[in-house]
FITORDREN-156402 format. One record per residue (C-alpha): residue in one letter; residue number from 1; x, y, z. Coordinates in Angstrom, 3 decimals. Example, Ala and Ser with C-alpha at 12.3 -4.5 7.8 and 13.67 -1.06 7.14 Angstrom:
{'a',1,{12.300,-4.500,7.800}};
{'s',2,{13.670,-1.060,7.140}};
END
This chain:
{'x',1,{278.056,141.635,109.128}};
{'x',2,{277.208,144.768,110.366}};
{'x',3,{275.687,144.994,113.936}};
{'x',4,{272.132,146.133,114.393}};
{'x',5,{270.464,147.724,117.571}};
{'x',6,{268.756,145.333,120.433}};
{'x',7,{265.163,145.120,120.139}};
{'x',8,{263.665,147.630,122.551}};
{'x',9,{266.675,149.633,122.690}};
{'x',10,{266.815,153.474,122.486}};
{'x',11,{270.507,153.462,120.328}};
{'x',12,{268.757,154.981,117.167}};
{'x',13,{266.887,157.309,118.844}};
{'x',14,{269.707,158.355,121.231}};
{'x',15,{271.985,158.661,117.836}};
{'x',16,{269.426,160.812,116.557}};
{'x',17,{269.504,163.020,119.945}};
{'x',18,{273.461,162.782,120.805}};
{'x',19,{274.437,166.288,119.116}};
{'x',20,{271.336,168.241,120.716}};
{'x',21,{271.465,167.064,123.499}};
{'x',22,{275.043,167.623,124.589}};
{'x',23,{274.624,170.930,124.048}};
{'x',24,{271.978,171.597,126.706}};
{'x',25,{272.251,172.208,129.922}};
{'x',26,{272.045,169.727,132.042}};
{'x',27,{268.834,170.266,133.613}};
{'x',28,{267.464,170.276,130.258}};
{'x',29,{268.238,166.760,129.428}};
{'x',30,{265.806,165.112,131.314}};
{'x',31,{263.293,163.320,129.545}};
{'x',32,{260.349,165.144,129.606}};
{'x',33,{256.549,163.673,130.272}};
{'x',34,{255.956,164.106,126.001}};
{'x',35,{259.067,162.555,125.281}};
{'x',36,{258.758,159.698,127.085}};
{'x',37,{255.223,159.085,125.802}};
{'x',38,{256.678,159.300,122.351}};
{'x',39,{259.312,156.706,123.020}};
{'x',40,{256.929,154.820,124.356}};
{'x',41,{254.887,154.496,121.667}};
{'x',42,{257.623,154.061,118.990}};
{'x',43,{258.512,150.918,121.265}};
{'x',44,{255.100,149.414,121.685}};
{'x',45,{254.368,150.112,117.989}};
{'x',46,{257.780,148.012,117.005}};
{'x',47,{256.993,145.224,119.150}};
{'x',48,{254.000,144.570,117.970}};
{'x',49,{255.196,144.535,114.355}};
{'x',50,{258.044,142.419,115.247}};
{'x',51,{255.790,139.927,117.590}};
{'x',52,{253.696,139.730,114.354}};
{'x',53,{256.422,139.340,111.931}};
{'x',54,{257.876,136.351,114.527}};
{'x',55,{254.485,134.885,114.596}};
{'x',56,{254.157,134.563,111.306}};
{'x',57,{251.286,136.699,111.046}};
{'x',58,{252.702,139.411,109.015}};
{'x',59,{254.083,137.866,105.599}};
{'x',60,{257.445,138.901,103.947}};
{'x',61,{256.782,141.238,100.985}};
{'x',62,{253.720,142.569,103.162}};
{'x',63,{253.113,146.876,102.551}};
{'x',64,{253.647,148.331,105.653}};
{'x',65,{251.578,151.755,104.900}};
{'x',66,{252.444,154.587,106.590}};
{'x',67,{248.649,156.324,106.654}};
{'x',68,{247.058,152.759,107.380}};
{'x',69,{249.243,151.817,110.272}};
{'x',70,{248.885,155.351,111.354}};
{'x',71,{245.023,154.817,111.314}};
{'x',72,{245.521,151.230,113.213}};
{'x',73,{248.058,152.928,116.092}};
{'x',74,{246.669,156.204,116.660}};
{'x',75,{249.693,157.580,116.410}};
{'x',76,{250.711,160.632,113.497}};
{'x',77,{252.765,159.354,110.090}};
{'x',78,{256.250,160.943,111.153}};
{'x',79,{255.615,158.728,114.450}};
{'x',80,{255.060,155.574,112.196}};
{'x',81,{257.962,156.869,109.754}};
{'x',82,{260.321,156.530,113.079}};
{'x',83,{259.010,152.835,113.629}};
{'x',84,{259.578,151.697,109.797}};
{'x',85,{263.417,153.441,109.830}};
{'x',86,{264.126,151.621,112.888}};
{'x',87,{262.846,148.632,111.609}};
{'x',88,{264.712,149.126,108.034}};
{'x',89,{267.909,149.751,110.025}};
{'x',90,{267.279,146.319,111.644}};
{'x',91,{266.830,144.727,107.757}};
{'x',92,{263.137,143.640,108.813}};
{'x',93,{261.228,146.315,106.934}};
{'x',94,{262.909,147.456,103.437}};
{'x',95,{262.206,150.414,102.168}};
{'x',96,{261.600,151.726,98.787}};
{'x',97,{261.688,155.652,97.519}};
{'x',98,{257.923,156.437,96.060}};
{'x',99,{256.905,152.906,97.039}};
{'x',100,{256.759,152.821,100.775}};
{'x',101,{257.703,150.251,103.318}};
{'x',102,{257.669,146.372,103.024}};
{'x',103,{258.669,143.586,105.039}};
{'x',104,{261.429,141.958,104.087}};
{'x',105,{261.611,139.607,101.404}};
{'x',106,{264.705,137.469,101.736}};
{'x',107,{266.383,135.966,98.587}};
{'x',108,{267.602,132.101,98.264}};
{'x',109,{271.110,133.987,98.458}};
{'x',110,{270.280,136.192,101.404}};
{'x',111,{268.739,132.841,103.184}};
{'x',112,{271.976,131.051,102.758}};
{'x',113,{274.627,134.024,104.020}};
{'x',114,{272.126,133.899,107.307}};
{'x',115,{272.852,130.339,107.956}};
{'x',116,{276.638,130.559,106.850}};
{'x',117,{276.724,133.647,109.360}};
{'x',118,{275.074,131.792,112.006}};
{'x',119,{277.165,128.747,111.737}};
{'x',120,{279.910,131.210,112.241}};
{'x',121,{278.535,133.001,115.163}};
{'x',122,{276.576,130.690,117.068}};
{'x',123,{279.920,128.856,118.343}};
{'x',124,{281.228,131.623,119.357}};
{'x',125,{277.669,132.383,121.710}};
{'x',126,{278.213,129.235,123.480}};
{'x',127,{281.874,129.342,123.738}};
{'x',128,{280.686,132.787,126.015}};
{'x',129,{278.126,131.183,127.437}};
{'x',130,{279.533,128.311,128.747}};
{'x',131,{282.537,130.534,130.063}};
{'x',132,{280.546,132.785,131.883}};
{'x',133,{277.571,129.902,132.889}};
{'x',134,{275.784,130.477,135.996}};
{'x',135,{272.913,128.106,137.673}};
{'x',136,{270.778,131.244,136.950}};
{'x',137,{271.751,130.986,133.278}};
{'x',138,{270.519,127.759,132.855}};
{'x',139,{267.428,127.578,134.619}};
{'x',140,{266.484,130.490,132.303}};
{'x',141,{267.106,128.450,129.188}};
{'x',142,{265.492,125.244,131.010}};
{'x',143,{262.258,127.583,132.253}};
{'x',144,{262.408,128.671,128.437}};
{'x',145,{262.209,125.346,127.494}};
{'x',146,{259.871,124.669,128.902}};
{'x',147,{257.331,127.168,127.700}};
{'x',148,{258.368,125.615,124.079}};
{'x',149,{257.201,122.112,125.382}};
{'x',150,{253.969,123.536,126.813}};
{'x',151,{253.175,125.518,123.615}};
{'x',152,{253.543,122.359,121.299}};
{'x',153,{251.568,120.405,124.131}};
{'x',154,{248.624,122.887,123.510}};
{'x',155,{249.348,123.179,119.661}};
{'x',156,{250.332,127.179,119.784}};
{'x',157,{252.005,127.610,116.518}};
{'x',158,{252.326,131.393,116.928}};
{'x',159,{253.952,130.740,120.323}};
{'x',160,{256.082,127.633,119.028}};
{'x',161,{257.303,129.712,116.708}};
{'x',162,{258.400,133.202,118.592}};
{'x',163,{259.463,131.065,121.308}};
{'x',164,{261.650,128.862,118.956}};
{'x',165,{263.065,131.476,117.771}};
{'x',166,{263.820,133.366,121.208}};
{'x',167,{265.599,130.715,122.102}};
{'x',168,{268.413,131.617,120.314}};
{'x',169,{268.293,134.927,121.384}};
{'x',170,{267.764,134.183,124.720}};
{'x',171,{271.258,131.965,124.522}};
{'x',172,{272.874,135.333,123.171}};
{'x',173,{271.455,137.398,125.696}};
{'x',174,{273.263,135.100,128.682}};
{'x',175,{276.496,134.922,127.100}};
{'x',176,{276.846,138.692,127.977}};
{'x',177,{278.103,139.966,124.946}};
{'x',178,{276.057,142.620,123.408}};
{'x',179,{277.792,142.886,120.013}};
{'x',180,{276.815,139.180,119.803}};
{'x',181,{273.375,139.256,120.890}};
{'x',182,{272.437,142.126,118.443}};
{'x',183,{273.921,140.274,115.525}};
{'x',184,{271.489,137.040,116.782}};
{'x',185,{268.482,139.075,116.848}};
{'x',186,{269.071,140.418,113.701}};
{'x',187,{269.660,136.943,112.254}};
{'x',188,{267.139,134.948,113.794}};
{'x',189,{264.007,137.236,112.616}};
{'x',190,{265.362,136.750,108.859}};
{'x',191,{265.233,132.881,109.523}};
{'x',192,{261.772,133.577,110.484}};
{'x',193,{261.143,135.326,107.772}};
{'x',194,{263.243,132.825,105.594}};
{'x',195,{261.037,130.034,107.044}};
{'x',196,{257.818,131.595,106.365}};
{'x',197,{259.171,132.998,102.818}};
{'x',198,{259.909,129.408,101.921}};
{'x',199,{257.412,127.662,103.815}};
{'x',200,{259.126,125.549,106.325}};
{'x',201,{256.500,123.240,108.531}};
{'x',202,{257.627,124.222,112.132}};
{'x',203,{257.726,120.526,112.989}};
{'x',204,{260.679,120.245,110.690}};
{'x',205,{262.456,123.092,111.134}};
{'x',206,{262.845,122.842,114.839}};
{'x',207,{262.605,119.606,116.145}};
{'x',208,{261.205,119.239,119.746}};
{'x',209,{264.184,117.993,121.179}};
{'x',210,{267.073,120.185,120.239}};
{'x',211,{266.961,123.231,122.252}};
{'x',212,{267.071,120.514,125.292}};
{'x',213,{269.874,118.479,124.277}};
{'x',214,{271.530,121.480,123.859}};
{'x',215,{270.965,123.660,127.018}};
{'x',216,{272.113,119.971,128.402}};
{'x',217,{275.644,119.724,126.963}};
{'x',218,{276.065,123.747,128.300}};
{'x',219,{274.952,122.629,131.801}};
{'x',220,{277.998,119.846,131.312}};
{'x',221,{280.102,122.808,130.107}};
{'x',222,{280.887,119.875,127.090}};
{'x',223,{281.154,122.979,124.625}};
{'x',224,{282.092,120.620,121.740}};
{'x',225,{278.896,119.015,122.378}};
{'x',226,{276.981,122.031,122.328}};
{'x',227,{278.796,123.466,119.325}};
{'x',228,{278.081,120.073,117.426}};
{'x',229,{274.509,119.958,118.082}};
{'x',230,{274.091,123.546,117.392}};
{'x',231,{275.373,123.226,113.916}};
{'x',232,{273.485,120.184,113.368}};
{'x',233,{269.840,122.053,114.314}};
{'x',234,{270.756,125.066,112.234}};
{'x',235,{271.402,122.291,109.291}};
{'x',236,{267.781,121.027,110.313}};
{'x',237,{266.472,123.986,109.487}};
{'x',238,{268.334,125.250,106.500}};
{'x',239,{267.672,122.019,105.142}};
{'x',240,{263.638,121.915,105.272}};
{'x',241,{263.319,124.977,103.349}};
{'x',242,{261.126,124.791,100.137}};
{'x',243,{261.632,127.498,97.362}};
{'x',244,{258.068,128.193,97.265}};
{'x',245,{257.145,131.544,97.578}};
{'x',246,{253.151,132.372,99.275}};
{'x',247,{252.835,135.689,100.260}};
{'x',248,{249.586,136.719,100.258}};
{'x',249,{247.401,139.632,100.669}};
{'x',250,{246.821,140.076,104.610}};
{'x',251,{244.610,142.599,106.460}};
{'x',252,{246.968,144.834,108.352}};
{'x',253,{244.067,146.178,110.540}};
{'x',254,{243.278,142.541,111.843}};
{'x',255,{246.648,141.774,112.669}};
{'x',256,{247.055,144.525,115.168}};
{'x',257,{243.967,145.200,116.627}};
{'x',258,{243.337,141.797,117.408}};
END
């Protein structure tokens, strides 16, 4: 699969930049006060499209317009433009010539290479993980954990959801391997979008307990363990999808300025 950029990283942008750049002096390739303002905004502008698309407040097969979201962010169209690209180069938006940008729609087939790819890779996070494991390691898990528990205590959905999914980013992230942890970010926001495409009930999909039982066996270093339940949750969740599409009309300007 190919590897996509970290969320919040400046790879694309740097890409973009690499050739001019090298060919100024040096004292000329400090960011200037504009420049940084502009990254800035193409950063908060992501996040908050991929916070909604995690909460499951942006649908799948939603129009991302570039005028509208322009109108909702303040920002200009070719500033948007640079948000959607990034976001297409991640496979969350897709875009379409004379149609615009959408969020991605994933198929039954795309749905089921994402599991078979994450059955594949998500061994080979904890194998990392538990070679490099560190007290600090886990009690970032555990305190993640944690804020799972207290968001199905107070009945957050949104939060159960992003943080669900985090999770397995957040595993990724500790393992230390960067090439890994892109490929999991990538794949865990189309299993969101998978789950909210097919309407998967949260309760189902990602049962209270795993995450636990599995930041447990890692603490033990019992990497079969961890491997075992692992596969087992990602079965969980393949296995409460419903082929039911309901995308819907939503109202782009409520989602982001709320």
């Amino acid at each position: 699969m190919e590897l996509r950029p970290q969320r919040g990283g400046a790879a694309d942008r740097m890409a973009a930049d690499h050739d001019h750049t090298d060919s100024m002096p040096a004292t000329a390739r400090k960011t200037s006060p504009a420049r940084a303002e502009r990254e800035k905004s193409v950063d908060e502008i992501y996040e908050k499209i991929y916070i909604a698309i995690l909460e499951h407040r942006l649908h799948p097969g939603t129009k991302l317009g570039e005028e509208r979201m322009a109108d909702i962010f303040g920002v200009s169209r070719a500033r948007v433009r640079e948000v959607l690209a990034r976001l297409a180069h991640e496979q969350i938006v897709e875009l379409y010539p004379q149609r615009g940008a959408y969020v991605a729609k994933p198929t039954t087939e795309q749905a089921r290479d994402v599991f078979e790819a994450r059955r594949l890779i998500e061994p080979a996070v904890l194998k990392r993980l538990i070679d490099t494991l560190t007290t600090e390691k886990i009690n970032r898990l555990r305190q993640h954990a944690e804020l799972e528990e207290d968001a199905r205590r107070r009945n957050d959905k949104r939060a159960v959801i992003r943080l669900s999914g985090e999770f397995h980013t957040l595993a990724a992230e500790l393992a230390g391997n960067s090439a890994l942890s892109r490929s999991m970010r990538e794949l865990c926001m189309l299993t969101c979008l998978t789950i909210f495409l097919y309407d998967a009930p949260t309760a189902q999909s990602c049962r209270h307990d795993e995450h636990g039982l599995i930041i447990d066996a890692v603490a033990k270093k019992d990497r079969a363990r961890a491997e075992k339940l692992m596969l087992a949750h990602l079965d969980h969740i393949e296995g409460s999808l419903q082929l039911e599409n309901s995308n819907g009309e939503v109202d782009l300007e409520a989602i982001f300025k709320s």
